[in-house]
N, C-alpha and C positions, 0 to 999 in steps of 0.2 A: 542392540543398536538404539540409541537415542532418538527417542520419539520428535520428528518438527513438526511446529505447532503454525499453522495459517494464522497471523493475525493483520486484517486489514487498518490501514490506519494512517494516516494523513496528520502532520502538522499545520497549522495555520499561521504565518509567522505575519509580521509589520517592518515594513520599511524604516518606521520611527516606534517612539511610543505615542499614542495617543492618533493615530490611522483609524482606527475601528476595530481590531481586532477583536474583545470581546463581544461586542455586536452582532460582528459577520459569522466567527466560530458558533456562537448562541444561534443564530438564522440555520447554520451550514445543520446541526446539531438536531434539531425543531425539523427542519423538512427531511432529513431522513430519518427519523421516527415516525412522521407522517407516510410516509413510504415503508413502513414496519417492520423495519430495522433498529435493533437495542442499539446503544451506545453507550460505549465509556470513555468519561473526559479526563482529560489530564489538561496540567498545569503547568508551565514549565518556569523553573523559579521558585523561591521563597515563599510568593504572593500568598497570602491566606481568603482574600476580597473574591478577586475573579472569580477562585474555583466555588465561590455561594453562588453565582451565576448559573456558570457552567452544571451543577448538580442540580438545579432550581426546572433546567432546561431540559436536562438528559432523562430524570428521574432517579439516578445513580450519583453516589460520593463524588466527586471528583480528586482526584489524588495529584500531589505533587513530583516535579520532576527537576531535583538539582544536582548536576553534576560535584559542586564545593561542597553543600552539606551533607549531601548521602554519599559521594564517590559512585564510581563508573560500574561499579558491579551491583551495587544496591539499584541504581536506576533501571538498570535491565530488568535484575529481579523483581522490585514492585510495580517495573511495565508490564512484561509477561505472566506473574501471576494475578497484575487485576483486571488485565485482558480480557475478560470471558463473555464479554458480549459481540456482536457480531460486526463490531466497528468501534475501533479506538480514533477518538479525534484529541488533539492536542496543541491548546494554544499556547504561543508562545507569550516569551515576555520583551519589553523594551526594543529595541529594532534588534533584526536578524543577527547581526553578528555582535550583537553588545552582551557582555558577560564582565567575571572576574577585573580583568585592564583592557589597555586601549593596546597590547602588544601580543594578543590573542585570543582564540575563540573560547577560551575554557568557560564553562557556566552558560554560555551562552545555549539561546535557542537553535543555531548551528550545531552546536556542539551536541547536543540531544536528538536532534535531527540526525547526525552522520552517527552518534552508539547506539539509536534505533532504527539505523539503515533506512530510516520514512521518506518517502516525498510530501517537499515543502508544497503549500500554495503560498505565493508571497502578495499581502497586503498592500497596496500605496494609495496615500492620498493625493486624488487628483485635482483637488479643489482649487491651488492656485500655478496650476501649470496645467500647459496642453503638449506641444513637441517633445518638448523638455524632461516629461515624464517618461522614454524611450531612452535618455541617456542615464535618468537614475536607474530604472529596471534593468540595463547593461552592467551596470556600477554593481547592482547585490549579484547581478547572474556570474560576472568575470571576477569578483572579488578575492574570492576564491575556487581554486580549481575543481572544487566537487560539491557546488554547490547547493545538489540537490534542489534546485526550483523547478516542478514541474509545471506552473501554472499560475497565473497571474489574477488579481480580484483588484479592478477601480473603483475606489469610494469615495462619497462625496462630488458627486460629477454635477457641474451646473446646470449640462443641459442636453437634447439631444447631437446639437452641433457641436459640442465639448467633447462628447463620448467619441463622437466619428474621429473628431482633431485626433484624440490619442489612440484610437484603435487602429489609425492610418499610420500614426507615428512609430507603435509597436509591430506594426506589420512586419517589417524584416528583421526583428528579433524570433521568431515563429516560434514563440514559450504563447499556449494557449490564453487567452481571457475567457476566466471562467465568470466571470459577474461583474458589472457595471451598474454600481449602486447609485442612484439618486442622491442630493443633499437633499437632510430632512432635517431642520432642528427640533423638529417637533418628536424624532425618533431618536434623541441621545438621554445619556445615563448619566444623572446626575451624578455628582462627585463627590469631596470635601481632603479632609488636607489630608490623609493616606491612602487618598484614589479612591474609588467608589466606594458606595453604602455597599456594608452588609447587608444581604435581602434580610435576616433572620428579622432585622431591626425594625421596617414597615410594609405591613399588612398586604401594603396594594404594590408593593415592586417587584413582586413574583408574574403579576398580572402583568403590570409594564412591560418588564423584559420579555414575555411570553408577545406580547402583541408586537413590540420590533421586530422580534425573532422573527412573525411569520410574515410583518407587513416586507421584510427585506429577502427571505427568503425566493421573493418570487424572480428576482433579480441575477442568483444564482443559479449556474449549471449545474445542478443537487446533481444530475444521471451523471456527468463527467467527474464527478468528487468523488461520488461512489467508485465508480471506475478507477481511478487513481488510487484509493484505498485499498480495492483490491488485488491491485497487480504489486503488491508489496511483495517483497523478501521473505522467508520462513524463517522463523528461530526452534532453537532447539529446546527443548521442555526442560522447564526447572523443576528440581526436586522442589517437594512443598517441606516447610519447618512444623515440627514437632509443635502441639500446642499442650501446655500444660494442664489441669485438671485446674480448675479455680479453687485458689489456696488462700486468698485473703483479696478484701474488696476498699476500692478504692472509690472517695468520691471524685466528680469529675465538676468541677464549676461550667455550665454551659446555658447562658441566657443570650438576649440581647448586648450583655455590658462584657462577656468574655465568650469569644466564639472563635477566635485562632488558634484551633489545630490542625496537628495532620493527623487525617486519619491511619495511615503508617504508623503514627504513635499509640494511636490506641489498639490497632493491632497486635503492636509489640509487646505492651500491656500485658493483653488477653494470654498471646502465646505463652509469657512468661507466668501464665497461673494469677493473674487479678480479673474478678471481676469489676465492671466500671456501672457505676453509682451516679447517673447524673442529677443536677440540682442546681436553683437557680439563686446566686446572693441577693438578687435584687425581691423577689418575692416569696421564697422559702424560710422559714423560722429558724432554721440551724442544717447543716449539713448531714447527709443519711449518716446511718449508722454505719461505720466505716474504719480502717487502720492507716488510710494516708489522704491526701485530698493534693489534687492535682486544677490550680489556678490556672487557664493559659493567658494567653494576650487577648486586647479589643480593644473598647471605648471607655472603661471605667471614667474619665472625663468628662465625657458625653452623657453619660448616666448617673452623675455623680449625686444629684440630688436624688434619687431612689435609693441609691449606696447607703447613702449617709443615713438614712430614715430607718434602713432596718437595723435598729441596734440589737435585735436579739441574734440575727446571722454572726455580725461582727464580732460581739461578746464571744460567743457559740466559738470561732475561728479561732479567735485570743486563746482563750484557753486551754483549745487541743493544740494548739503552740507551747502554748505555757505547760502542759503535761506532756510534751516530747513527742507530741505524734509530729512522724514525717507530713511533711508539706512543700509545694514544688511551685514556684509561681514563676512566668514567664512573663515579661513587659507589663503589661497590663494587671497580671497576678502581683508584681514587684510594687506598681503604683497603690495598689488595693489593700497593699500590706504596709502601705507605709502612714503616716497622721494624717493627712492629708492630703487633696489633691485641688491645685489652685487652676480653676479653670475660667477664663470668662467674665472675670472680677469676681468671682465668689469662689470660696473655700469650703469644699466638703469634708467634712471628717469622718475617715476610712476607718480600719481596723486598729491600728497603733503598733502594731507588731514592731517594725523598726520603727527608730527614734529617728526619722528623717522625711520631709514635707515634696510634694512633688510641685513641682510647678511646670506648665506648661511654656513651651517658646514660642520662638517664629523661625531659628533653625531647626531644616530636620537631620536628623544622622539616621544615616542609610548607608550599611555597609554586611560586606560578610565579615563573619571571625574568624579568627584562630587561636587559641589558649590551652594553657597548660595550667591544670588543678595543682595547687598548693599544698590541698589539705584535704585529707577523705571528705568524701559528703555525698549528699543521698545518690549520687546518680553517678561519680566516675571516682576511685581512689586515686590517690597523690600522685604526680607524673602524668597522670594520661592527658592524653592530646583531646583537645577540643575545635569540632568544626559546627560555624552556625552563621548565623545572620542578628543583627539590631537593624529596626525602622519604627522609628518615635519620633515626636515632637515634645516630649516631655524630659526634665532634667531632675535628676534628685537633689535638695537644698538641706542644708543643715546636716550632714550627714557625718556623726562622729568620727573624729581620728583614729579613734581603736576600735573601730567598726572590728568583723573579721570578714575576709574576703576568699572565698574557695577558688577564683579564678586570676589569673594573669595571662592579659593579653597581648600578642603581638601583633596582632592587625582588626583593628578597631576600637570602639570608644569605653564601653564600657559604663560603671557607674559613675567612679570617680577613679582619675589617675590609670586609667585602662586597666584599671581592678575591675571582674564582674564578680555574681552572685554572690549576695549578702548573705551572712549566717548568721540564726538566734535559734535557740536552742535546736528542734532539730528541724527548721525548716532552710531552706534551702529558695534566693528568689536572684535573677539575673533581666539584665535588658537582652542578654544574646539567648535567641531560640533555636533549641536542638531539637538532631532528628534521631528519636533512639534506636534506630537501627544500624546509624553509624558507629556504634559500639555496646557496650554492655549499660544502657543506661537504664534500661527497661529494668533489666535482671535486679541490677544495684536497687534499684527504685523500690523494687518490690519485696530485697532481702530486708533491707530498713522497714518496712513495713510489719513484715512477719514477727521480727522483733518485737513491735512495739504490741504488735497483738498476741504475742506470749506474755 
């Protein structure tokens, strides 16, 4: 008989985006630790930002949770196997029921809430409403029929006669209030234009968020959350996957200027026989000694003047391109690899690898994907389906007509003409970021590799 496994564990979702949810989640996160309970956070969503919070707070990775790019059975599995602390907390993304379209919950934090059977606590902000906030808290409860909301958090409250207005209002809805947060401006998370700083990026925003955490913290039912986490649902025990012996090592680009992964990727990695190599472009002389090198997403715009300055990295990249070593770059990796990147009125000059200049915009594209490979390449052969996400503010300029292109897309942007990932000799670079557990990309990944280290 199949072993079930207790995992306590509560979602944190938002009425909107932009409520508090990373805040309140970090605060809820922080005082049950304080109380000597481990945690493990997840993410629900794409997002690569939050979960630098979220792990910054917990002491633990935080892991991603999408129903489009992983699919429904991958989310279960990398819930339940990275489960192993004594409380999984999970915030959501964008308001409760926003996902994939506006004609169903798919992707949504709903949607991940009802395939891990959790109770929600839902988010709103009560900053410019008082009564009024009792008929939107009706609105997420009756929206749909299983709503899972077990419990309610007000943030931003002006005052204590603000807090009564809506705790009077909420009365005959009888869904608990579990915290009545104070407005604080002095207690919010700076931002910039793809939602918050990375913590990796400044010294002192580890310390920041740690002191919201607990100055909000005290505002919170921490004993009724706990409670609520506990009285969850059992799952049944996953077999764990086979990991390989390490067969060939990969470098991993991880600094300030590239730090969008999932850790699920580097898992996949490992299982599939790589060891991972990290190193930084912005201040290392050339990348370890290595058979593939794996670029993800970030800020290469943002840090483009330390980019640009290490030429011996640069050179160093060029040419294990130029000698056919696999390489994989993701957004950020894509920008890095191109001549340059226009940020700001000033022009850094990147690697060189493709013939084509990045310029930053003032649209962003923000979508999932879907594509089908054209052409073998490092991570999926011809025909297979491709599921991911793009979120950039940057556009590739100049980018030749007989480029070649390993993707086509049907739902999203892509580089150019809803073409993704660029190919030059054997590097492999797209705006759409995958998750390789959604298929064989890991494997692919690393037979390329082994190759090129024979």
């Amino acid at each position: 008989m199949a072993k079930k496994l207790k995992i306590p564990r509560v979602v944190i979702a938002g009425a909107t985006s932009g409520v508090g949810k990373t805040s309140i989640t970090c605060s809820i996160i922080h005082a049950m630790r304080n109380r000597g309970y481990s945690i493990q956070p997840f993410k629900v969503g794409p997002d690569y930002i939050d979960p630098t919070y979220l792990s910054a707070v917990s002491g633990n990775p935080a892991r991603n949770l999408d129903s489009w790019i992983m699919g429904e059975d991958a989310v279960t599995r990398s819930f339940v196997t990275n489960s192993t602390s004594d409380i999984s907390v999970i915030e959501g993304v964008m308001g409760y029921y926003d996902g994939f379209s506006g004609s169903s919950n798919l992707s949504s934090t709903h949607h991940i809430a009802t395939i891990l059977q959790s109770p929600v606590i839902l988010v709103l902000d009560a900053s410019k409403t008082a009564r009024s906030i009792a008929a939107t808290a009706l609105g997420y409860v009756k929206f749909h029929k299983n709503s899972r909301i077990v419990g309610l958090v007000l943030n931003k409250l002006g005052s204590k006669k603000h807090e009564h207005m809506c705790r009077t209002a909420l009365a005959s809805l009888k869904i608990p209030i579990i915290g009545c947060v104070p407005k604080n401006p002095e207690l919010s998370l700076e931002s910039r234009h793809l939602g918050l700083i990375p913590i990796i990026e400044q010294d002192d925003l580890k310390h920041h968020v740690t002191k919201i955490a607990k100055s909000l913290a005290g505002y919170l039912d921490i004993n009724k959350i706990v409670s609520i986490a506990k009285q969850s649902s059992t799952f049944i025990q996953i077999k764990g996957e086979k990991t390989e012996k390490a067969k060939v090592t990969i470098g991993v680009a991880l600094d300030k200027s590239f730090n969008f992964y999932y850790y699920d990727n580097f898992d996949a990695l490992r299982r599939e026989g790589a060891k991972l190599e990290f190193f930084s472009p912005i201040s290392d002389s050339s990348p370890p000694d290595c058979s593939g090198l794996y670029i993800g997403g970030g800020f290469p715009e943002v840090l483009g003047q330390p980019l640009a300055k290490n030429h011996t990295m640069k050179k160093s990249i060029k040419k294990l391109a130029e000698d056919n070593m696999p390489i994989y770059g993701e957004c950020g990796g894509l920008m890095y690899l191109t001549k340059s990147i226009d940020y700001t009125s000033k022009k850094y000059k990147m690697v060189g690898l493709f013939d084509a200049e990045t310029s930053m915009e003032k649209r962003m594209v923000l979508n999932y994907t879907k594509g089908n490979v054209v052409s073998n390449c490092l991570v999926a052969k011809k025909s297979a389906k491709l599921f991911g996400h793009e979120f950039h503010y940057s556009e590739l300029k100049s980018v030749p007509k007989d480029s070649k292109f390993a993707y086509e897309l049907s739902i999203g942007v892509g580089i150019k003409n809803k073409k993704d990932g660029l190919v030059e000799y054997n590097t492999l670079a797209s705006y759409m970021h995958l998750y390789f557990d959604r298929s064989l990309h890991a494997r692919n990944f690393i037979t390329s590799c082994l190759k090129y280290s024979r």
